[in-house]
C-alpha positions as CSV (number, residue, x, y, z in Angstrom):
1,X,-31.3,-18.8,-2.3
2,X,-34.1,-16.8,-1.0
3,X,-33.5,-14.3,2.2
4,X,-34.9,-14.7,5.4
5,X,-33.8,-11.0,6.1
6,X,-34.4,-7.6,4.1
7,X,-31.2,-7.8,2.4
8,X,-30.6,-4.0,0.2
9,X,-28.1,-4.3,-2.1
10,X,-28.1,-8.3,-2.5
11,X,-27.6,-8.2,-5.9
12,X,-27.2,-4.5,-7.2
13,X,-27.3,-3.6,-10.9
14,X,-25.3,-0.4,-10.4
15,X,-23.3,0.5,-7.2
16,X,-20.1,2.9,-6.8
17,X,-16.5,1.7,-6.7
18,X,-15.7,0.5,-3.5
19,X,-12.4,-1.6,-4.1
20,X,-10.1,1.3,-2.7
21,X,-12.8,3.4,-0.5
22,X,-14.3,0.1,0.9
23,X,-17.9,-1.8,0.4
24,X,-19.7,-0.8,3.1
25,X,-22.3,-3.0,4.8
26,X,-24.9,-2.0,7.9
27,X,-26.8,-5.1,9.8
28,X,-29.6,-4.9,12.3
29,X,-30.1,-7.8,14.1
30,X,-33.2,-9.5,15.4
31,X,-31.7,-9.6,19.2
32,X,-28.3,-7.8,20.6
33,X,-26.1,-10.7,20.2
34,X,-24.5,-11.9,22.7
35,X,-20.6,-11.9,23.0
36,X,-19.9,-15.8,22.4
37,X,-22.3,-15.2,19.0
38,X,-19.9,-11.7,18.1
39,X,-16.6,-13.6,18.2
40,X,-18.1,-16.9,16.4
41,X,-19.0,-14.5,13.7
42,X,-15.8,-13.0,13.9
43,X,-14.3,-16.7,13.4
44,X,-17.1,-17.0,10.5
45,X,-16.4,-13.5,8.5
46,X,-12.7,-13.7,8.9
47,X,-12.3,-17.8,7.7
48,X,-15.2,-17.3,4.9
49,X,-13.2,-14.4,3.5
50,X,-9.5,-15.1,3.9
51,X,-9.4,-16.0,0.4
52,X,-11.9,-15.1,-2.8
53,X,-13.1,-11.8,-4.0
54,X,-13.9,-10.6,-1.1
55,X,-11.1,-8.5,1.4
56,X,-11.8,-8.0,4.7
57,X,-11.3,-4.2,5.6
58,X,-12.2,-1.9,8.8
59,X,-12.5,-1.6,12.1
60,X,-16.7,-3.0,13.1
61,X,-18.8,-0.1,15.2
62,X,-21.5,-1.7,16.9
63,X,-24.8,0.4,18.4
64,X,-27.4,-1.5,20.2
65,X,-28.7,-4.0,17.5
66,X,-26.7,-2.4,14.6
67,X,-23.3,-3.3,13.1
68,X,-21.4,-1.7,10.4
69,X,-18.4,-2.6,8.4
70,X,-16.6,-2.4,5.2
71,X,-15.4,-4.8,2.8
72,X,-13.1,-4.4,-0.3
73,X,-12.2,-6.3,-3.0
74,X,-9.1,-8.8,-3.8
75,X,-9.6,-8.2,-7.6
76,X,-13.0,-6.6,-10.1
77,X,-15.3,-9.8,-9.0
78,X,-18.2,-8.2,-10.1
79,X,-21.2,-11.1,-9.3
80,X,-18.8,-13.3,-7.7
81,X,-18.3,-10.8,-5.0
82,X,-21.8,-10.0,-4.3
83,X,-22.2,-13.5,-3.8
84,X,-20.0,-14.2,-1.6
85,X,-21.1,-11.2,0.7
86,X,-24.6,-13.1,-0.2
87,X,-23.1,-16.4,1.5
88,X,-21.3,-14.3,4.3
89,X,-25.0,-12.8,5.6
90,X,-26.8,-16.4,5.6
91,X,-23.8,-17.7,7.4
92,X,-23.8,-14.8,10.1
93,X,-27.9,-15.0,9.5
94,X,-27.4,-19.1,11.5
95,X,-25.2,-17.6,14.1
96,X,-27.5,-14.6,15.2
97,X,-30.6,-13.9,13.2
98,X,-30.8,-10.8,11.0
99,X,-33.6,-8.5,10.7
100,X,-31.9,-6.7,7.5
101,X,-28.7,-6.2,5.5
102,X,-28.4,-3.0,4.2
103,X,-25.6,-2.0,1.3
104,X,-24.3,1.5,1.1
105,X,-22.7,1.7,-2.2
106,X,-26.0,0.6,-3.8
107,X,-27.1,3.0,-6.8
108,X,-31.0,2.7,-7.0
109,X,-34.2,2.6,-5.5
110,X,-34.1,2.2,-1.6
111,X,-35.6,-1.3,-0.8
112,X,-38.9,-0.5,1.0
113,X,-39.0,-1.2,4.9
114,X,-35.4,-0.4,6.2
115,X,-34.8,0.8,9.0
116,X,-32.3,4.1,9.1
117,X,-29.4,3.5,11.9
118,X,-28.4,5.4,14.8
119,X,-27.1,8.4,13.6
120,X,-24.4,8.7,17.5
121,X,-23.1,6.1,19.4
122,X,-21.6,4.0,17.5
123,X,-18.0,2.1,19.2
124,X,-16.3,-0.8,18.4
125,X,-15.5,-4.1,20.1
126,X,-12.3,-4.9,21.8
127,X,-12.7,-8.4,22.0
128,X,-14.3,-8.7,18.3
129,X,-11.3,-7.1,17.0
130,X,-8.6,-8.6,18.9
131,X,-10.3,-12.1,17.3
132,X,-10.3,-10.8,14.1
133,X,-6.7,-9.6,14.1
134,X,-5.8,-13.5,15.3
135,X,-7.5,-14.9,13.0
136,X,-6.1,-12.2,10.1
137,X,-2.1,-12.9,11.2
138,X,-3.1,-16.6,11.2
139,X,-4.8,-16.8,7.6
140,X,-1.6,-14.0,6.1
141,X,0.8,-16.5,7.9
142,X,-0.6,-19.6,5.9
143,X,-1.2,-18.4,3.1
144,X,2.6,-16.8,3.0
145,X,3.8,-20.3,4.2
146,X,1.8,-22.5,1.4
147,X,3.4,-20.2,-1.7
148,X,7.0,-19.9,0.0
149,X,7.2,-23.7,0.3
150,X,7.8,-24.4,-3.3
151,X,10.0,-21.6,-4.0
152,X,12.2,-22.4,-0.6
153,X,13.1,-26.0,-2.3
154,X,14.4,-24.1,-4.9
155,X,16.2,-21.5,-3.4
156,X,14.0,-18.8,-4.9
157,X,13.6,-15.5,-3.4
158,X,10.2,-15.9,-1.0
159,X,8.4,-13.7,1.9
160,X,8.7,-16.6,4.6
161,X,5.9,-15.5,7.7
162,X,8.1,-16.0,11.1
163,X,6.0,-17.8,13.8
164,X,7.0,-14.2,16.4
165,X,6.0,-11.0,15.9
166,X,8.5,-8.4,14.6
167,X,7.7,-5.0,15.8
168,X,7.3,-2.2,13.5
169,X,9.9,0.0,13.9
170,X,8.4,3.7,14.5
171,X,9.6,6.5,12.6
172,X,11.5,8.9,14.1
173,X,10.7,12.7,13.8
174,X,13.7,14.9,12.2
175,X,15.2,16.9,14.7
176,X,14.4,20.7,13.8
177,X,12.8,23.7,15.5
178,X,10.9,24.0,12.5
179,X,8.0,23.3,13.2
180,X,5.5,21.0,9.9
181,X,2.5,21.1,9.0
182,X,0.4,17.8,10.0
183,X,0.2,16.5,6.6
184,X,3.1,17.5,4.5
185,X,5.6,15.2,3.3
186,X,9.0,14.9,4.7
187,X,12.3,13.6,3.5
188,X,15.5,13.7,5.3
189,X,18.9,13.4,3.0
190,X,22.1,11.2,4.5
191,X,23.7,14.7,5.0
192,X,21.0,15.7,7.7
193,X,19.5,17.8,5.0
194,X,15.6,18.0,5.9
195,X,13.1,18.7,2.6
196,X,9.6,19.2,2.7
197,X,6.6,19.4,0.2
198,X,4.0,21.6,1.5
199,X,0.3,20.8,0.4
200,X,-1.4,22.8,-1.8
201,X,-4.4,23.5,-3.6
202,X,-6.8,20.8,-4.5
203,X,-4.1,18.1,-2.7
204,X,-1.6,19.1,-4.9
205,X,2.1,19.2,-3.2
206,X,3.9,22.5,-3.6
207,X,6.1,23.8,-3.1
208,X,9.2,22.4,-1.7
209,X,10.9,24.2,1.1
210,X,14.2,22.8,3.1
211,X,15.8,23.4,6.6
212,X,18.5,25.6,6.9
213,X,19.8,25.7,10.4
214,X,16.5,27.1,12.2
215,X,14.7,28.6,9.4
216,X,12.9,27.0,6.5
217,X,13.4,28.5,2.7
218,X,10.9,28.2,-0.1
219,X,12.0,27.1,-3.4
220,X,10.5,28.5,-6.2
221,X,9.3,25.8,-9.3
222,X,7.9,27.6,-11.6
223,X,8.4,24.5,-14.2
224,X,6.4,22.1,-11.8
225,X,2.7,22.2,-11.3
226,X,2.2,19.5,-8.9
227,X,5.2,17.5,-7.1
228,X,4.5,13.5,-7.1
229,X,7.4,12.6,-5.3
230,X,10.9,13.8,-4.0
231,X,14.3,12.5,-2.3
232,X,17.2,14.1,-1.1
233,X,20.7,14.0,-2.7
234,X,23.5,12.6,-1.1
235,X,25.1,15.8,-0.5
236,X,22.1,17.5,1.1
237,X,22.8,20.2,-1.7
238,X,20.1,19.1,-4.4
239,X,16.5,17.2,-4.5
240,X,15.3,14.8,-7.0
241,X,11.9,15.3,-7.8
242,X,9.3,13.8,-9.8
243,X,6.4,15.9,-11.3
244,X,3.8,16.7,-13.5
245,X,5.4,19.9,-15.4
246,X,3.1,23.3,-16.0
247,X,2.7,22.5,-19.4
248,X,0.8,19.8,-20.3
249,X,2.8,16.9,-21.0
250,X,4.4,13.7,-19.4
251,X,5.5,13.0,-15.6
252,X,9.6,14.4,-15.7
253,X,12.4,13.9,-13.5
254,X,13.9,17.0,-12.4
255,X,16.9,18.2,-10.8
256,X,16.6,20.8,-8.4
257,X,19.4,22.9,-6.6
258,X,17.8,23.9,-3.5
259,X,20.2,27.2,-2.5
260,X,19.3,28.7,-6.2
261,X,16.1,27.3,-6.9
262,X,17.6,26.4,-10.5
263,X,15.4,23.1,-11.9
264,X,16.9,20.9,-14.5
265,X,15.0,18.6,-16.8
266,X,16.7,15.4,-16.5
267,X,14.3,12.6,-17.9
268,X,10.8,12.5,-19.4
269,X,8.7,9.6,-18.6
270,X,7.8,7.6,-21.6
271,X,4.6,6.6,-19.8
272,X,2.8,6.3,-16.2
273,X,2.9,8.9,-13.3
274,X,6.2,8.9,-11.1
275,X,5.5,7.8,-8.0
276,X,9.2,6.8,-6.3
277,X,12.6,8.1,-6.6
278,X,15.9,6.6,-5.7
279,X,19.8,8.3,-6.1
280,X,22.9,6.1,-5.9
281,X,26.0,8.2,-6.9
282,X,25.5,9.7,-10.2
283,X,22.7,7.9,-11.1
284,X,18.4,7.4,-10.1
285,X,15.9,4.9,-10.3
286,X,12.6,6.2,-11.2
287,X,9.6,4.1,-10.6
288,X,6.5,5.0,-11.9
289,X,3.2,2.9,-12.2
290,X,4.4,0.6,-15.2
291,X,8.3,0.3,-15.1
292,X,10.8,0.5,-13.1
293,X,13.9,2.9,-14.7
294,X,17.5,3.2,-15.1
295,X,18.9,6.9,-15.6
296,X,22.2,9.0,-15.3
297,X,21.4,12.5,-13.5
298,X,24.2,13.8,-15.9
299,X,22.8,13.5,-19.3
300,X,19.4,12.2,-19.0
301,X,20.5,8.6,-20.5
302,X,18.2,6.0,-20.0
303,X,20.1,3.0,-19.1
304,X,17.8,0.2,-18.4
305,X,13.7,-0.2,-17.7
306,X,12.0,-3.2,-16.5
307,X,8.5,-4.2,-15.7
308,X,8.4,-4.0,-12.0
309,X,5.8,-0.7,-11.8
310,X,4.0,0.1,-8.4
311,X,3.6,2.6,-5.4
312,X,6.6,3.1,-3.8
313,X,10.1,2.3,-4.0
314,X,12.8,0.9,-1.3
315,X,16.5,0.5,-2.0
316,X,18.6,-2.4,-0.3
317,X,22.1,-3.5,-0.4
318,X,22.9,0.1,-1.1
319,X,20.6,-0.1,-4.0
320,X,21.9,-2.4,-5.9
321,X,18.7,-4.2,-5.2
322,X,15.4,-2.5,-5.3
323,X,11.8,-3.2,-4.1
324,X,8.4,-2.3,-5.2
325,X,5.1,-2.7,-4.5
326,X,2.0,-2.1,-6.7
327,X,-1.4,-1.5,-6.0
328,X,-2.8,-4.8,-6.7
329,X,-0.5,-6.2,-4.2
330,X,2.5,-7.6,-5.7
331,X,6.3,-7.1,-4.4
332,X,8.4,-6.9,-7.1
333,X,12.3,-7.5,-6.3
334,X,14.9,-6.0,-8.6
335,X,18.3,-6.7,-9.1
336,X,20.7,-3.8,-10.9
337,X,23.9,-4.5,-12.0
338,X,26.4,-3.8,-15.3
339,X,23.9,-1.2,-16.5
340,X,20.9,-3.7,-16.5
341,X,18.0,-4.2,-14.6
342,X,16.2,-7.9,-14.0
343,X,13.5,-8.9,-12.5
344,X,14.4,-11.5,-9.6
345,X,11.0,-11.8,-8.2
346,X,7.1,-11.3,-8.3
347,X,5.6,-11.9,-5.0
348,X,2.0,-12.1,-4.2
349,X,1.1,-10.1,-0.8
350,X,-2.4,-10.1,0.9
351,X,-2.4,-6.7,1.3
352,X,-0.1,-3.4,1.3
353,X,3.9,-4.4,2.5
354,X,6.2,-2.4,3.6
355,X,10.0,-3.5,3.7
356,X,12.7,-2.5,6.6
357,X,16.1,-3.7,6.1
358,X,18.4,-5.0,9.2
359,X,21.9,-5.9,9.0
360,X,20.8,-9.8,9.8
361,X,17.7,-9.8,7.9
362,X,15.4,-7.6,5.5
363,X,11.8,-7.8,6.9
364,X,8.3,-7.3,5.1
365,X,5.0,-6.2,7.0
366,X,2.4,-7.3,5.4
367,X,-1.1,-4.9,5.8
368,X,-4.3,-6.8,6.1
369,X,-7.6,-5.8,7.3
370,X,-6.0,-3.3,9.2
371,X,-3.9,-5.9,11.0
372,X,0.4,-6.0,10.0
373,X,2.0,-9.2,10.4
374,X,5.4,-9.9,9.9
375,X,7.9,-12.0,7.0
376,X,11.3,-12.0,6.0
377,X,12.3,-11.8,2.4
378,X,14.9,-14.4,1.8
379,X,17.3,-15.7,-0.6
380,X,18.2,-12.1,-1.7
381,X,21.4,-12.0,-1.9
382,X,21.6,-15.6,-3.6
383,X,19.4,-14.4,-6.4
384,X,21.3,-11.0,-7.1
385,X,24.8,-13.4,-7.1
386,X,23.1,-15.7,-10.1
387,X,22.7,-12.6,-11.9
388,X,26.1,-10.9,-11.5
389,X,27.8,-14.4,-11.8
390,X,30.0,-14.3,-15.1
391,X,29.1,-17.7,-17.6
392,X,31.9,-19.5,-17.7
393,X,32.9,-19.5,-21.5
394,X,32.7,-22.8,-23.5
């Protein structure tokens, strides 16, 4: 297929990553198109790409003739991707001719005869982006329908999409005369207790600090070099924290009396970076990027593992069920029970998910293209009751 347009970056040999940072395409156009042309590219960019290699990704800025966006990627499509971004710019070439396609993450010559865009003025479209975020809920919604049909008849644990939107609870700030630094992480215990890792050096988090009435106390860690990820206990008295130690050597769980500053070494990952912590009674799950774990705070035991690794980690029921999420979009639902962990379900999401539990329902919201539409996870509680159920003996 030959171009009509000067097209940089059609069919690169070399480009740098873009599947997390984004693929990022400029466009000049022939003639300013007109609005009706804008939204039926929207209609065109969002349909072509609601499934494929090819993710849809930010927010369009628009200048006079120019237009620039980013694009990631669904899985490594190598040639399939470029492609389909090939396919994309012929289709959006028949809506409103192109004068040339430029890509940015293109590692190479610079094709000769582009044009350098606007360096100021760049906004973006209301109306374009209220289409697009239509179209996005629309495309999440059928997609979520068409793989929870099957599992429904069954009775299977399934992320139904619910035809209203749910609103996204917002988080609520801790109530403290501390005052927090913009991007430091906070955790509040059930106790009240309020713990914070404070950034460091080369985005490294550390060191933690907690609230004590009105003033905030640093905790020395002299064991941890950089803090992955923390919770409260249940008493407000302790954190758990998972970190990479000072010496070199594996992620480790550690147990950390905040009013002493004393840090025990409770568990040693076997292998992957912690990245979520969750305490019920006497006992943590640790989730790092391969497994999901099983250990006693007391002695370090490690109970049960199971292949459910990801991002972050949500307890429900109390935490006798668990959620994660990894980064290639999958939410993994756990059930944990008689000192053994299973697997209940693997569920495909198009795009990052975040879970809030209700008393009536637990809900997931479901990130794409910078648009969050809403699902409920179902059949939970059926699936953990198969598991716990005794077999009846013959």
């Amino acid at each position: 297929m030959s171009d009509a347009f000067v097209f940089h970056g059609r069919s690169p040999s070399d480009w740098t990553e873009g599947g997390n940072n984004g693929h990022r395409y400029t466009v000049y156009f022939a003639d300013s198109p007109s609005e009706a042309q804008r939204l039926e590219i929207a209609t065109m960019f969002e349909t072509l790409l609601a499934r494929g290699p090819v993710m849809t990704g930010s927010t369009w800025t628009w200048v006079d003739r120019w237009v620039s966006f980013t694009v990631a990627e669904r899985w490594r499509a190598g040639e399939t991707f470029f492609a389909r971004m090939a396919e994309l710019f012929h289709a959006m070439h028949a809506i409103a001719p192109l004068a040339q396609v430029r890509y940015s993450n293109s590692i190479g010559p610079t094709t000769p005869g582009l044009l350098d865009a606007p360096a100021h003025g760049w906004e973006a479209d209301a109306a374009f982006e209220s289409r697009r975020k239509e179209l996005i809920r629309e495309a999440v919604r059928a997609e979520g329908a068409r793989i929870a049909a099957g599992a429904l008849d069954t009775a299977e644990i399934a992320l139904v999409p619910l035809t209203t939107d749910v609103p996204y609870p917002a988080p609520i700030p801790p109530k403290t005369s501390v005052v927090f630094g913009e991007h430091e992480a906070i955790v509040v215990g059930r106790s009240g207790r309020i713990v914070v890792a404070a950034n460091g050096e080369g985005g490294r988090k550390f060191p933690l600090s907690y609230v004590d009435g009105d003033q905030r106390k640093v905790v020395a860690l002299p064991a941890i070099y950089d803090v992955r990820t923390f919770t409260v206990s249940e008493d407000g008295k302790r954190a758990l924290v998972g970190a990479k130690p000072v010496a070199p050597g594996l992620d480790a769980l550690y147990d950390v009396t905040l009013a002493t500053g004393e840090c025990r070494k409770v568990w040693t990952s076997p292998q992957g970076s912690i990245t979520g912590l969750v305490q019920v009674r006497d006992r943590a799950f640790v989730l790092t990027d391969k497994k999901l774990h099983w250990v006693r705070l007391d002695t370090g035991e490690e109970l049960a593992s199971v292949a459910a690794g990801g991002t972050w980690l949500k307890p429900l029921r109390g935490g006798s069920i668990l959620a994660s999420s990894s980064s290639s979009n999958k939410l993994c639902v756990v059930g944990a029970a008689n000192d053994k962990l299973k697997l209940l379900a693997k569920l495909p999401t198009a795009g990052g998910c975040t879970i809030v539990e209700t008393p009536d329902a637990i809900h997931a919201f479901i990130l794409a293209g910078g648009t969050s539409t809403a699902f409920e996870l179902v059949n939970v509680d059926l699936a953990y009751g198969g598991m716990t159920k005794k077999k009846a003996k013959p």
